[in-house]
N, CA, C and O atoms as a GROMACS GRO file, in nm:
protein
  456
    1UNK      N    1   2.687  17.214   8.528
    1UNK     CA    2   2.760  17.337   8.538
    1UNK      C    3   2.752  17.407   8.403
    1UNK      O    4   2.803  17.369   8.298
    2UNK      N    5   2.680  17.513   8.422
    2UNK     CA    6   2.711  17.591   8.268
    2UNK      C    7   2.822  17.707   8.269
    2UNK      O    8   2.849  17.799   8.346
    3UNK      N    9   2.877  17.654   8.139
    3UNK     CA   10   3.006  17.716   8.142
    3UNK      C   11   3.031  17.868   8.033
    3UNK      O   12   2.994  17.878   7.916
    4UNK      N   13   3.084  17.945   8.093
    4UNK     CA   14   3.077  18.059   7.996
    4UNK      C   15   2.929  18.147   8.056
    4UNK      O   16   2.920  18.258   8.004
    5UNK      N   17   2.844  18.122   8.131
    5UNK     CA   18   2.726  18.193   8.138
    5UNK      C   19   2.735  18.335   8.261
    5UNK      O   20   2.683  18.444   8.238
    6UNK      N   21   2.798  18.306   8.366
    6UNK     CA   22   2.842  18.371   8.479
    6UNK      C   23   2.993  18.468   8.399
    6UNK      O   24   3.073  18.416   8.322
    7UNK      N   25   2.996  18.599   8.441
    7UNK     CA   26   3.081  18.656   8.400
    7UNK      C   27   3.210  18.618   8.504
    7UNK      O   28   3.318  18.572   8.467
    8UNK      N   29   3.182  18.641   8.607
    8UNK     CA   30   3.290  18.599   8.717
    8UNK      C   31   3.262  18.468   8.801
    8UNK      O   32   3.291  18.453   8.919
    9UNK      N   33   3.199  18.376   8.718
    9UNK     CA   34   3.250  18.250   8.785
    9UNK      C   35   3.330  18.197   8.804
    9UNK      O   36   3.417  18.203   8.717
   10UNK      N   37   3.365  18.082   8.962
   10UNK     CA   38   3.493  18.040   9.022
   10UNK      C   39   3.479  17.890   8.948
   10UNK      O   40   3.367  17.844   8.924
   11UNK      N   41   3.579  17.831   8.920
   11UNK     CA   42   3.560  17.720   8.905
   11UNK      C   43   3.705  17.626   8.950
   11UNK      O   44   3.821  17.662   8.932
   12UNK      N   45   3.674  17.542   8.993
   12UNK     CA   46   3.801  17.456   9.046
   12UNK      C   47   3.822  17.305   8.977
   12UNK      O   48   3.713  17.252   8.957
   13UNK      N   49   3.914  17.240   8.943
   13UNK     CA   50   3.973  17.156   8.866
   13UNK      C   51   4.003  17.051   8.991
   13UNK      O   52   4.059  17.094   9.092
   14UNK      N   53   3.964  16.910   8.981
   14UNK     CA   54   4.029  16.761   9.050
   14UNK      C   55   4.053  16.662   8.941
   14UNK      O   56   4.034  16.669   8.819
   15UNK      N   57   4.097  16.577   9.012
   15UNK     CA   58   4.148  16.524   8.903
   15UNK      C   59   4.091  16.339   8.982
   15UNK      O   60   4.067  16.313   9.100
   16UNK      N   61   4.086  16.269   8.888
   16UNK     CA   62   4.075  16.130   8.972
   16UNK      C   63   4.100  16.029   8.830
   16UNK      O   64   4.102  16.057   8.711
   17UNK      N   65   4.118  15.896   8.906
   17UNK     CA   66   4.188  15.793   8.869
   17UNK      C   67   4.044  15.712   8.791
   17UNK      O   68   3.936  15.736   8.845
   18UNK      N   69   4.041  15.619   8.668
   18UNK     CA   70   3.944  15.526   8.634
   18UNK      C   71   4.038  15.428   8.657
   18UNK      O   72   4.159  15.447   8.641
   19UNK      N   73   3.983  15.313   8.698
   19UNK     CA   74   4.058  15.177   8.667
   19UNK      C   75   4.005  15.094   8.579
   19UNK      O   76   3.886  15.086   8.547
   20UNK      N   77   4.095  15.029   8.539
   20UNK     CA   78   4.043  14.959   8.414
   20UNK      C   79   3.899  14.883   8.470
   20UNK      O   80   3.874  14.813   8.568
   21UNK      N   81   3.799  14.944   8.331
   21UNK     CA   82   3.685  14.838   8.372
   21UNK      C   83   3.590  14.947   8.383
   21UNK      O   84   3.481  14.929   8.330
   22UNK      N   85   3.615  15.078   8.454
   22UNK     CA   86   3.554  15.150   8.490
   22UNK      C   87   3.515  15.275   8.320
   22UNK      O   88   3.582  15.301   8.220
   23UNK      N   89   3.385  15.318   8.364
   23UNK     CA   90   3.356  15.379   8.261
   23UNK      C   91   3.271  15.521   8.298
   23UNK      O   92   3.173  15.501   8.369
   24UNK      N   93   3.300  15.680   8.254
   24UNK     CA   94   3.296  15.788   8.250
   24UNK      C   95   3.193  15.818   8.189
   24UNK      O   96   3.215  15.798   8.070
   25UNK      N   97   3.103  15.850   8.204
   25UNK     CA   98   2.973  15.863   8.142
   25UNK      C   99   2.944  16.072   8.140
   25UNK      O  100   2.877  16.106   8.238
   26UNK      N  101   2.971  16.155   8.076
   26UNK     CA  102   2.895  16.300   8.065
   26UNK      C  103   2.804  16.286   7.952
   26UNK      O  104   2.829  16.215   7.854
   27UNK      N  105   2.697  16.356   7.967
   27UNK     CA  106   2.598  16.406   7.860
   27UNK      C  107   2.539  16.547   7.917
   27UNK      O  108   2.521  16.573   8.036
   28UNK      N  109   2.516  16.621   7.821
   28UNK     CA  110   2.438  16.745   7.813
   28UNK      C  111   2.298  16.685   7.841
   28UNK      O  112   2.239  16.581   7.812
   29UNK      N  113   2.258  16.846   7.938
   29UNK     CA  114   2.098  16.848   7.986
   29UNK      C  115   2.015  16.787   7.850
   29UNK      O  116   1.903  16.740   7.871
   30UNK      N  117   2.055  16.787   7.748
   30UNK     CA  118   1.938  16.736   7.629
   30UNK      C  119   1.924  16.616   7.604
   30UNK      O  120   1.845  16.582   7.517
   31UNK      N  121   2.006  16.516   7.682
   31UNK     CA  122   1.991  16.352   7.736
   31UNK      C  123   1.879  16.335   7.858
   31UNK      O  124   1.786  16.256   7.871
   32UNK      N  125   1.923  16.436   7.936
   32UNK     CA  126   1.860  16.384   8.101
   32UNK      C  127   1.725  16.474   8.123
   32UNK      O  128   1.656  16.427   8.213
   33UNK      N  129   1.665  16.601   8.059
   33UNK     CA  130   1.605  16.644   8.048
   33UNK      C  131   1.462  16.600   7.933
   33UNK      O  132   1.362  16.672   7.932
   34UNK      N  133   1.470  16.473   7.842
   34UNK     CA  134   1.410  16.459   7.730
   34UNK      C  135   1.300  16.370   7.804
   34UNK      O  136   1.319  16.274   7.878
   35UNK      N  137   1.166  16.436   7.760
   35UNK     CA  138   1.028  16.406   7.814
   35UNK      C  139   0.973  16.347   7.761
   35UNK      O  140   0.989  16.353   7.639
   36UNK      N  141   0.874  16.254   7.814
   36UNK     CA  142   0.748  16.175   7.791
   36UNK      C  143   0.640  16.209   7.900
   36UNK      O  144   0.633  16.186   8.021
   37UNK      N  145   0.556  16.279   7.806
   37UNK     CA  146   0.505  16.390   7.900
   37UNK      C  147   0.556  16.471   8.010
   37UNK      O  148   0.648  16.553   8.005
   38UNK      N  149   0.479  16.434   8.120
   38UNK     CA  150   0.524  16.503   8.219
   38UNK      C  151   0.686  16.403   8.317
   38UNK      O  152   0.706  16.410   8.438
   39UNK      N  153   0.761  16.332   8.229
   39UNK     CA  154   0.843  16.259   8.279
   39UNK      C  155   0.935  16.314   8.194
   39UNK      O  156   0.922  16.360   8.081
   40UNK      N  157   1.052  16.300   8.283
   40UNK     CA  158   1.150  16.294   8.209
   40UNK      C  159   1.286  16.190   8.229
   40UNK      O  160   1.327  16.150   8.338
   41UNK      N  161   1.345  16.159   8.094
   41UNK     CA  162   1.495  16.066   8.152
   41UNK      C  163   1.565  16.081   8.241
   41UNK      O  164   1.609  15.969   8.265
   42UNK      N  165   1.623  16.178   8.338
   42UNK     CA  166   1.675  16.251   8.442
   42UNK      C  167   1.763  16.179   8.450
   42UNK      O  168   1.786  16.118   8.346
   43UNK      N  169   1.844  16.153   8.559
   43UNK     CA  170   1.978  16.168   8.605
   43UNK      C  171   1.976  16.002   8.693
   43UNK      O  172   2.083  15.942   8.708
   44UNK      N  173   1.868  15.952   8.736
   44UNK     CA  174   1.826  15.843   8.783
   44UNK      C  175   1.828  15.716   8.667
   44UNK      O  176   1.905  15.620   8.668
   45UNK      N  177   1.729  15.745   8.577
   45UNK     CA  178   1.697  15.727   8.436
   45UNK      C  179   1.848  15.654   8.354
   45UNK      O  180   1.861  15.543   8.302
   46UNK      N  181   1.944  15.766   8.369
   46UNK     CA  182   2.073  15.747   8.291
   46UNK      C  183   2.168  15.676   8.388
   46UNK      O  184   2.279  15.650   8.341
   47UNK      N  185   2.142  15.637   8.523
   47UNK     CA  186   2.224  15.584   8.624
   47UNK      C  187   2.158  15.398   8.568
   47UNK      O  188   2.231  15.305   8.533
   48UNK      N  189   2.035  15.397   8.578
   48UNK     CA  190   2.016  15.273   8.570
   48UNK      C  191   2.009  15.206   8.412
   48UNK      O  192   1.982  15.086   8.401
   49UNK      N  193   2.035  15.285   8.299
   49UNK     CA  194   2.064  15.249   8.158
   49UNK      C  195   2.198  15.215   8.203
   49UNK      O  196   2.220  15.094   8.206
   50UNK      N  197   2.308  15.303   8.244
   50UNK     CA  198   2.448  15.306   8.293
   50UNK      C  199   2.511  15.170   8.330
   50UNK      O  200   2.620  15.126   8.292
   51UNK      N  201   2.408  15.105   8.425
   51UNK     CA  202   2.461  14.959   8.494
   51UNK      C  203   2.404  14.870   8.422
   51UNK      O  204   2.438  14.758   8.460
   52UNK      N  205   2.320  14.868   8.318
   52UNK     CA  206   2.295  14.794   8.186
   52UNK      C  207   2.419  14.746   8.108
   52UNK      O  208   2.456  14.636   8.066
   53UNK      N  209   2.473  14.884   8.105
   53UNK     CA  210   2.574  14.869   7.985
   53UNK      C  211   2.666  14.819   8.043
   53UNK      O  212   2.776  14.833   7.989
   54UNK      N  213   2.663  14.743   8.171
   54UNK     CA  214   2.822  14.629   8.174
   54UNK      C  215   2.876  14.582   8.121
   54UNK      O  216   2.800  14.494   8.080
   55UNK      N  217   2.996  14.558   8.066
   55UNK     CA  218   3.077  14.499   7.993
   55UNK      C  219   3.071  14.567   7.873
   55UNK      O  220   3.153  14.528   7.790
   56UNK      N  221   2.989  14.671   7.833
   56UNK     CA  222   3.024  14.704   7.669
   56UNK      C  223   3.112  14.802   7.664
   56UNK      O  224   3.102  14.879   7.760
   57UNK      N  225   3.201  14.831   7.583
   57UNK     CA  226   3.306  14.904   7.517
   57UNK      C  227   3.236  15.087   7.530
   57UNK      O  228   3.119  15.117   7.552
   58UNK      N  229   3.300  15.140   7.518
   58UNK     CA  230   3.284  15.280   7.488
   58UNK      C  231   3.191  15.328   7.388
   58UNK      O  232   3.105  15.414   7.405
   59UNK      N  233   3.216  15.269   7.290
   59UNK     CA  234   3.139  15.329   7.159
   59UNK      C  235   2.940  15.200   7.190
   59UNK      O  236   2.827  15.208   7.143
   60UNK      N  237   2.988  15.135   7.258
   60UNK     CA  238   2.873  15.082   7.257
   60UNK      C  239   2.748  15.173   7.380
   60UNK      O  240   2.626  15.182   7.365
   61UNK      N  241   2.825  15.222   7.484
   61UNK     CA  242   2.770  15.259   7.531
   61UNK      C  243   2.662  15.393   7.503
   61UNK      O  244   2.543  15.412   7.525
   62UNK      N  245   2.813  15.501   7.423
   62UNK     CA  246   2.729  15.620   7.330
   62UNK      C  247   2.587  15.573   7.285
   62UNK      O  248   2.474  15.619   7.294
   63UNK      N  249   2.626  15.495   7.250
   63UNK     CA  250   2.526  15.404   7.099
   63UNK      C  251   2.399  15.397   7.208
   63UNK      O  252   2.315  15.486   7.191
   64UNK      N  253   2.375  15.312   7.308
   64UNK     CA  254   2.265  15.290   7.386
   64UNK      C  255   2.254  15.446   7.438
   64UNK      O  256   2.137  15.484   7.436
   65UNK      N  257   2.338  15.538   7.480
   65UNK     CA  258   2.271  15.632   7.580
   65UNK      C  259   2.195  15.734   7.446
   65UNK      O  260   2.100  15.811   7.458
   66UNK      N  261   2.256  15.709   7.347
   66UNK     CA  262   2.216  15.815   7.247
   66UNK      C  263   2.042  15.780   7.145
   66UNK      O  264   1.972  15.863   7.087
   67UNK      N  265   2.025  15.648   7.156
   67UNK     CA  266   1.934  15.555   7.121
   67UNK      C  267   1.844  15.550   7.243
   67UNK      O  268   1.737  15.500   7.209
   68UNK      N  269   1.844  15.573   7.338
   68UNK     CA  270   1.735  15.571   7.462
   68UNK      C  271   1.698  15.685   7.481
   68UNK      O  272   1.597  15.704   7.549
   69UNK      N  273   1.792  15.820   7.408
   69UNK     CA  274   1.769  15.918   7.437
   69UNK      C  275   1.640  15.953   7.346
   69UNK      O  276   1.532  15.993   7.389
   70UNK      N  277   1.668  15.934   7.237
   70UNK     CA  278   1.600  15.912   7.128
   70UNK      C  279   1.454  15.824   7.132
   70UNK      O  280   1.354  15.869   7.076
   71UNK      N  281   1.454  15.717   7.193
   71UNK     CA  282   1.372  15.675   7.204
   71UNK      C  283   1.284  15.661   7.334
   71UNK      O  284   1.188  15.584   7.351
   72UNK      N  285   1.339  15.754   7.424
   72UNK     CA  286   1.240  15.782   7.536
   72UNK      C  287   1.120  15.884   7.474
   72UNK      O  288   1.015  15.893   7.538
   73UNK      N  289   1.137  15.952   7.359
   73UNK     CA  290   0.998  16.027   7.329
   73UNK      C  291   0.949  15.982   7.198
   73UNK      O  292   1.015  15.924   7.112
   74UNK      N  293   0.820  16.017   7.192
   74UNK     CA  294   0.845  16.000   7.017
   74UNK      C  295   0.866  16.189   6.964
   74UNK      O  296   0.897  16.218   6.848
   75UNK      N  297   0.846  16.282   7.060
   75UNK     CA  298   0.898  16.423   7.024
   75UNK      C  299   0.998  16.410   6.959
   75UNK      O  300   1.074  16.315   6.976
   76UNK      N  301   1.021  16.510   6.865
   76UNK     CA  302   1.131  16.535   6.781
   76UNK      C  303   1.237  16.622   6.900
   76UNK      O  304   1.192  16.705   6.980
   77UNK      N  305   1.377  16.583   6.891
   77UNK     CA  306   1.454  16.655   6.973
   77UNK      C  307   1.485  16.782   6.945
   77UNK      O  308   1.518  16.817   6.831
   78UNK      N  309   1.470  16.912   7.103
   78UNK     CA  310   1.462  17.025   7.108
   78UNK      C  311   1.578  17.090   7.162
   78UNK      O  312   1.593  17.206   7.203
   79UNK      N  313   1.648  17.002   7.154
   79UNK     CA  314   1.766  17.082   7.227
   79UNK      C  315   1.899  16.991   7.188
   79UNK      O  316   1.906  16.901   7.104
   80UNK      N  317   1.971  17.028   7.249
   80UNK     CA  318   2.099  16.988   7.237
   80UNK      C  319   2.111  16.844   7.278
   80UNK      O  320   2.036  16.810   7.370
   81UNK      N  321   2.208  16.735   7.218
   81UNK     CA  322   2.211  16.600   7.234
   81UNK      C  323   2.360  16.576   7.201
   81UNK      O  324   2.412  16.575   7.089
   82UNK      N  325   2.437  16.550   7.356
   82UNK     CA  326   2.609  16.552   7.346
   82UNK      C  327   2.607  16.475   7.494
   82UNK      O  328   2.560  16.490   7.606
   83UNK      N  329   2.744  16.322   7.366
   83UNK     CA  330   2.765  16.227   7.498
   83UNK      C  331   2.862  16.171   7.458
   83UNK      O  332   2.890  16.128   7.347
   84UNK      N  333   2.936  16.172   7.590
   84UNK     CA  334   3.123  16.140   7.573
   84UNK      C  335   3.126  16.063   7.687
   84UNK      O  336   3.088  16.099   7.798
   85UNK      N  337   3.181  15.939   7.650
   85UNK     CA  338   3.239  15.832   7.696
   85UNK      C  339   3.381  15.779   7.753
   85UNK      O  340   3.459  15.742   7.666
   86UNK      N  341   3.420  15.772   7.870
   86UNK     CA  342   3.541  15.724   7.798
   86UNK      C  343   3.581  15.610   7.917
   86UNK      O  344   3.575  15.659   8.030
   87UNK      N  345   3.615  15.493   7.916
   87UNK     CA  346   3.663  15.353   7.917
   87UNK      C  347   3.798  15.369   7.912
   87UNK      O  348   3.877  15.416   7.831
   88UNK      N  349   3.805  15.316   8.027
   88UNK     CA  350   3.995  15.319   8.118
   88UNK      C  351   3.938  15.170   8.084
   88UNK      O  352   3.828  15.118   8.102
   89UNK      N  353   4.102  15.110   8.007
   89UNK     CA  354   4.183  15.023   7.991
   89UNK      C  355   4.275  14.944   8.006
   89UNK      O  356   4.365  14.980   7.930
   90UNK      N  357   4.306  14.849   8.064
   90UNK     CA  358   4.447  14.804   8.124
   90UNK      C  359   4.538  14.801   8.036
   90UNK      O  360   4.517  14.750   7.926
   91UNK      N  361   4.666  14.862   8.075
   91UNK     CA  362   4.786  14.928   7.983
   91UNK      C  363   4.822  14.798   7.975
   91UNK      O  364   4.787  14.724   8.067
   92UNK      N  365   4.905  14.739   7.853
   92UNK     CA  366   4.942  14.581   7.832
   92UNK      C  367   5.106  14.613   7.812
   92UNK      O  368   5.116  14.671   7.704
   93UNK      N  369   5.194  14.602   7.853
   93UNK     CA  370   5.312  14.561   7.861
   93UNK      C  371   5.384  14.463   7.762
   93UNK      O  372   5.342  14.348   7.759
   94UNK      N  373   5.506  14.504   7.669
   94UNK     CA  374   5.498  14.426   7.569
   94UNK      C  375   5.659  14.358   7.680
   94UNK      O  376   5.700  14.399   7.789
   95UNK      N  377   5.715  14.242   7.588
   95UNK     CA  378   5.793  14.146   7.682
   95UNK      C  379   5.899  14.228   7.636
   95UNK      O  380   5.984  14.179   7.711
   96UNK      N  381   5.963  14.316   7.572
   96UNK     CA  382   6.049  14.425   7.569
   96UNK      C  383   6.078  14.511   7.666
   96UNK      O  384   6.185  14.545   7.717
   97UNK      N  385   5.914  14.554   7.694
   97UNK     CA  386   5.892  14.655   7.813
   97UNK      C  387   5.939  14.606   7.941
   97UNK      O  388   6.039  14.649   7.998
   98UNK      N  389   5.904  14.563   7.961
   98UNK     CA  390   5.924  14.419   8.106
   98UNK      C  391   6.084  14.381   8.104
   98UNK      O  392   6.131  14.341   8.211
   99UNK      N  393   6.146  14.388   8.020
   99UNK     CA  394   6.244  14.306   8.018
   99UNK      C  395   6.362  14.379   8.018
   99UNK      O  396   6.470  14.331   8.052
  100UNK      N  397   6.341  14.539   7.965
  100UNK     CA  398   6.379  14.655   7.974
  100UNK      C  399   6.340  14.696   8.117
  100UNK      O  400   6.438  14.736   8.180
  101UNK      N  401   6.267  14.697   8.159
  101UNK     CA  402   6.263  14.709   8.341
  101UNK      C  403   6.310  14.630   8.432
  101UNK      O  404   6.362  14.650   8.542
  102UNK      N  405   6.285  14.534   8.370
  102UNK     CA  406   6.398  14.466   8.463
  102UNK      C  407   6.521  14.471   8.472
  102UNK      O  408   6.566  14.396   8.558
  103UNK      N  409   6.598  14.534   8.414
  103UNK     CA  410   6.727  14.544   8.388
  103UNK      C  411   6.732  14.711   8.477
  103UNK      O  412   6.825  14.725   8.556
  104UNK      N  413   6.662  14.793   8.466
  104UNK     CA  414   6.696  14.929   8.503
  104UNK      C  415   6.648  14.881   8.674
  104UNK      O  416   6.703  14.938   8.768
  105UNK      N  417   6.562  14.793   8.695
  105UNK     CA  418   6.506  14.796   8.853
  105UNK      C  419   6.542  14.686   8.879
  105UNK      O  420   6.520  14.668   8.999
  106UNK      N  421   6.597  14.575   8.821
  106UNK     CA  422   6.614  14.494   8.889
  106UNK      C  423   6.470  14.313   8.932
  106UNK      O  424   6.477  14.198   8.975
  107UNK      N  425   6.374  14.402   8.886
  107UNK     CA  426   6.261  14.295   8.895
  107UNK      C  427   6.210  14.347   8.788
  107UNK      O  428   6.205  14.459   8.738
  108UNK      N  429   6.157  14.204   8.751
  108UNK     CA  430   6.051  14.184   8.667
  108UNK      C  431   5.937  14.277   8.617
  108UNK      O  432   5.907  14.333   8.511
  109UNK      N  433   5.882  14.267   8.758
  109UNK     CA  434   5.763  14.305   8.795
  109UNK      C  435   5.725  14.463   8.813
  109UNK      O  436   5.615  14.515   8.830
  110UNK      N  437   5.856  14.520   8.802
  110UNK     CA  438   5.812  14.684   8.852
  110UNK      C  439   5.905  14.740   8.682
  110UNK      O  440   6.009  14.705   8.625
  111UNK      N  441   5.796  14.840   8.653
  111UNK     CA  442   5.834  14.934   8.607
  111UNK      C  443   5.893  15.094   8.640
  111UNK      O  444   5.816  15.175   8.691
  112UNK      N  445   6.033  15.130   8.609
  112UNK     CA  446   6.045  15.244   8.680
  112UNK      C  447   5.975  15.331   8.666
  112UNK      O  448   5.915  15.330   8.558
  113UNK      N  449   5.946  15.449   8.762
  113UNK     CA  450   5.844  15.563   8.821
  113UNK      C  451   5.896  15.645   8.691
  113UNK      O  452   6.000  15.599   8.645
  114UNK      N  453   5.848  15.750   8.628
  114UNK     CA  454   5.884  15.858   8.552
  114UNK      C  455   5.834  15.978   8.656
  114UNK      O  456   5.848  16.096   8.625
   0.00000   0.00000   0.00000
């Protein structure tokens, strides 16, 4: 989606959930577009680097998508090169927290709704 280019473009906002474990991958056309010859990294390309990076952290992942990007040509890069990550976490509960909920709900186990 290019943004800012259309004078009266519509654009609509969703929203969705990561669960821990799960990881958010955007990059600019100057990742998925970068050639070796008549090939390019595309959108396929960055799906199967993507399921590589199992188990690594956020900053590790940048690191590989930004390093493959790089090293899918030996061309010097012509364009733009932008990649944001981001790694949903399981929220950890300290025994305060918990123990403080239990008292307002009654169990252990539930934290009250805000």
């Amino acid at each position: 989606m290019l943004l800012g280019v259309e004078k009266h473009a519509e654009f609509h906002a969703d929203s969705f959930t990561l669960a821990p474990g799960e990881t958010l991958l955007c990059v600019t056309d100057g990742v998925t577009e970068r050639r070796r010859g008549t090939r390019q990294l595309d959108d396929d390309g960055l799906a199967e680097m993507l399921r590589r990076c199992k188990g690594l952290g956020a900053k590790a992942v940048a690191e590989r998508v930004r390093r493959a990007a790089h090293d899918f040509s030996t061309e010097p890069l012509d364009g733009d090169l932008a990649i944001l990550v981001l790694e949903a976490v399981a929220v950890l509960r300290s025994a305060a927290t918990v123990a403080m909920a239990s008292t307002s709900t009654g169990r252990p186990d539930r934290l009250p709704r805000r």
